[in-house]
Backbone as a ProteinNet text record, in pm:
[ID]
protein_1_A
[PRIMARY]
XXXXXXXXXXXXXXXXXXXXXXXXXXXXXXXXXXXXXXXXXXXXXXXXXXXXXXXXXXXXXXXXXXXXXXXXXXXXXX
[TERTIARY]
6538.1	6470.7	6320.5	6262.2	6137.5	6063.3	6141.9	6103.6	6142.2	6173	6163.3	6028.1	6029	5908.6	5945.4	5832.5	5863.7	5755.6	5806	5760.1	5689.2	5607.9	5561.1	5457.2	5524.5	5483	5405.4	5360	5291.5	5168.3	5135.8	4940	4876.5	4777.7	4727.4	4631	4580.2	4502.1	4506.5	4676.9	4681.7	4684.2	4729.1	4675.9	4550.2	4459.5	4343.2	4241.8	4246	4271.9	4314.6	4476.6	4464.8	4416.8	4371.6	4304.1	4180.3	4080.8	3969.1	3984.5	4070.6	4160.3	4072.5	4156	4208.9	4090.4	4028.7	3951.5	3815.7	3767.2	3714.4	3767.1	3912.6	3899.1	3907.3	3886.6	3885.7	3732.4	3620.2	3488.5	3480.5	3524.8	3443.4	3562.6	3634.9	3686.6	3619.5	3599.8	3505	3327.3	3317.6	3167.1	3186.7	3301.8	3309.2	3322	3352.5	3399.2	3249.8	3120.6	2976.5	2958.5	2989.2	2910.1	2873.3	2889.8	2827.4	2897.5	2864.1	3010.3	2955.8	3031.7	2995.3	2950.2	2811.6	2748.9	2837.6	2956	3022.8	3140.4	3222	3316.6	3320.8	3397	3365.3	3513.7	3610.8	3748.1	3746.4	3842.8	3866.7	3969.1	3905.6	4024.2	4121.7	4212.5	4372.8	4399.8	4313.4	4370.8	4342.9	4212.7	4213.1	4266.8	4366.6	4528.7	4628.5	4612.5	4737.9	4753.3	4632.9	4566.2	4648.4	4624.6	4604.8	4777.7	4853.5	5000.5	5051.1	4995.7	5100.7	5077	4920.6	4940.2	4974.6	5037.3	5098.7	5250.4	5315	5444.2	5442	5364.7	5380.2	5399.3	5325.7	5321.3	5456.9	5448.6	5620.7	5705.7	5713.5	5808.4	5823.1	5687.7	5688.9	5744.4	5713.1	5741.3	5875.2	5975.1	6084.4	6174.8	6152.8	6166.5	6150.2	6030.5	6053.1	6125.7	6203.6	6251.6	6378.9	6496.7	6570.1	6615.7	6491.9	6490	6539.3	6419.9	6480.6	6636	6638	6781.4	6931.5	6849.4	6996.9	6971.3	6821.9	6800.9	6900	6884.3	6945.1	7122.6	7169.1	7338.2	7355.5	7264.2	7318.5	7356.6	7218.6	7192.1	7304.5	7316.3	7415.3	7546.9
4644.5	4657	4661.4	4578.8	4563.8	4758.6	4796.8	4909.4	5030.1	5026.2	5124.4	5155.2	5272.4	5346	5380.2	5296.1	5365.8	5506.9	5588.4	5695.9	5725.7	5718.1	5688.6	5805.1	5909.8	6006.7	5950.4	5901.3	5831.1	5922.3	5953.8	6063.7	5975.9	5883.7	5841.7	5922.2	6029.2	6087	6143	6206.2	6277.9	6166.1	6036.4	5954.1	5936	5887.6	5940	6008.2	6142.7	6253.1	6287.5	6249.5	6264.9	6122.3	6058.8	5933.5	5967.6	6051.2	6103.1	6199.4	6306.8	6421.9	6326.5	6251.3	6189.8	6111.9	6061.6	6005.2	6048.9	6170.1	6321.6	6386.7	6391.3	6456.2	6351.1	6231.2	6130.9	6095.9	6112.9	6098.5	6274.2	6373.1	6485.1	6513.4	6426	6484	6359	6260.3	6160.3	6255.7	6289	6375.3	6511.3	6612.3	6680.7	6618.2	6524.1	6463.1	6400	6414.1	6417.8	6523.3	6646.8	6777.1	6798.1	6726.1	6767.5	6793	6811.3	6798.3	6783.8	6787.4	6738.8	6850.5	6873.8	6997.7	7049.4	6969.5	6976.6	7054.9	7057.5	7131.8	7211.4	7328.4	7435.1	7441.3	7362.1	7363.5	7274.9	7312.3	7227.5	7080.4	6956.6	6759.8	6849.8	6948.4	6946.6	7008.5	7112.1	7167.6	7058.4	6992.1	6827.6	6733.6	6758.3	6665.9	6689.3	6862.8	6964	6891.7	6909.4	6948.2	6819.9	6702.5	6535.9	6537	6562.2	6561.8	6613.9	6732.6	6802.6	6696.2	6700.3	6604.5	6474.8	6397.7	6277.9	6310.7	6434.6	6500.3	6493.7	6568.8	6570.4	6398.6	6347.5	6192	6139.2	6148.3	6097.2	6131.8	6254.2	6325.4	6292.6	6266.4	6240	6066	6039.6	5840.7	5836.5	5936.4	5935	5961.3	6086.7	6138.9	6053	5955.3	5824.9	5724.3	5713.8	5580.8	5680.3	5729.9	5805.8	5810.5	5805.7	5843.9	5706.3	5608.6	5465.5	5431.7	5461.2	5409.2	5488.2	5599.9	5665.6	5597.1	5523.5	5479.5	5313.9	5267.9	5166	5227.4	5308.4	5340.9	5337.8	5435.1	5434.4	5306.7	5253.1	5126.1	5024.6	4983.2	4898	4943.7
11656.1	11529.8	11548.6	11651.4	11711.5	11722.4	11793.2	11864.8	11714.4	11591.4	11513.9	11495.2	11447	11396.5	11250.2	11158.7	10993.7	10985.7	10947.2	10922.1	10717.3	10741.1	10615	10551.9	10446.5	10361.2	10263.5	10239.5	10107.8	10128.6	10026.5	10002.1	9899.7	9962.9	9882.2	9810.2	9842.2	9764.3	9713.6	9710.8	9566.4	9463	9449.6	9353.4	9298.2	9451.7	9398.9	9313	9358.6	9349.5	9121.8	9120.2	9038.5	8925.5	8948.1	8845.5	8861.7	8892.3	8936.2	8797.1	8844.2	8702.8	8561.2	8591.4	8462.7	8397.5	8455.4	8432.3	8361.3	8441.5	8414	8271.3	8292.3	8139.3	8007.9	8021.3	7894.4	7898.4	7997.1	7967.1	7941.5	7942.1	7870.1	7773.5	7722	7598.6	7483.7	7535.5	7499.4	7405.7	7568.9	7524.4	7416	7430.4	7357.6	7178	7156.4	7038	6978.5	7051	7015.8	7018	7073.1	7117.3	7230	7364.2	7457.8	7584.8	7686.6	7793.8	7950.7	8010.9	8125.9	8224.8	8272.9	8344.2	8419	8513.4	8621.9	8621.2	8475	8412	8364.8	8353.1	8334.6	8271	8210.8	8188.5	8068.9	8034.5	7873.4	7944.3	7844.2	7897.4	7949.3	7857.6	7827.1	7985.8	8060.9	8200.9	8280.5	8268.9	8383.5	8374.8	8242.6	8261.1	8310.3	8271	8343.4	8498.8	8576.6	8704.3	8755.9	8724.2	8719	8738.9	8615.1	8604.8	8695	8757.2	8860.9	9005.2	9020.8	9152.2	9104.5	9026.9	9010.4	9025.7	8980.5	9036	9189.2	9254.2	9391.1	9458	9423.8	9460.4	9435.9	9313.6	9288	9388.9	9405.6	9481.4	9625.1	9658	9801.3	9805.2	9694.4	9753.9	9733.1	9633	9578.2	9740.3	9785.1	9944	10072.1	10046.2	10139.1	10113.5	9933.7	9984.6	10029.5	9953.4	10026.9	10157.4	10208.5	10371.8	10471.9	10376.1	10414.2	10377.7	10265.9	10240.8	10339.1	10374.3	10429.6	10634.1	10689.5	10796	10729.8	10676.1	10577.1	10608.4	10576.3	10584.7	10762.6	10810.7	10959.5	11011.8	11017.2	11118.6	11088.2	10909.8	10876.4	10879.7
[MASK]
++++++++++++++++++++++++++++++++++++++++++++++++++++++++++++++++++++++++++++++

C-alpha cells in the first residue's frame, strides 16, 4: 500500500480561473446598473457567466473521473 502512486487530475485553475469569471461579471454587471463598465471587458456579465459555467463543467468532470478511478483502484485491490 506504501509503494502506490495516487494519480491525481484535479485543475485547480480551472476553478480559479472560473471564480475570477464570476467574479468579473457581478462587479461589471454591478457597474453597468450605474452606467459604467469595466475598461477591460469588452463582453456583456451574461457571456462571463457563460465562460465561468463551462470551466466549472470541466472541473466537475474531471474530479467526477478521479473519484471513479479511485473507486474502481478501490474494487481491484479489495
Amino acid at each position: 500500500m506504501a509503494d502506490k502512486i495516487e494519480h491525481r487530475m484535479t485543475a485547480p485553475w480551472l476553478l480559479a480561473s472560473a471564480m475570477l469569471l464570476f467574479s468579473l461579471a457581478l462587479i461589471e454587471k454591478g457597474l453597468n446598473t450605474v452606467g459604467t463598465s469595466l475598461p477591460m471587458t469588452d463582453v456583456f456579465p451574461r457571456q462571463l457567466l457563460d465562460w465561468a459555467v463551462t470551466l466549472l463543467m470541466f472541473d466537475i468532470a474531471l474530479t467526477l473521473r478521479q473519484m471513479f478511478e479511485i473507486q474502481l483502484d478501490g474494487r481491484r485491490e479489495g
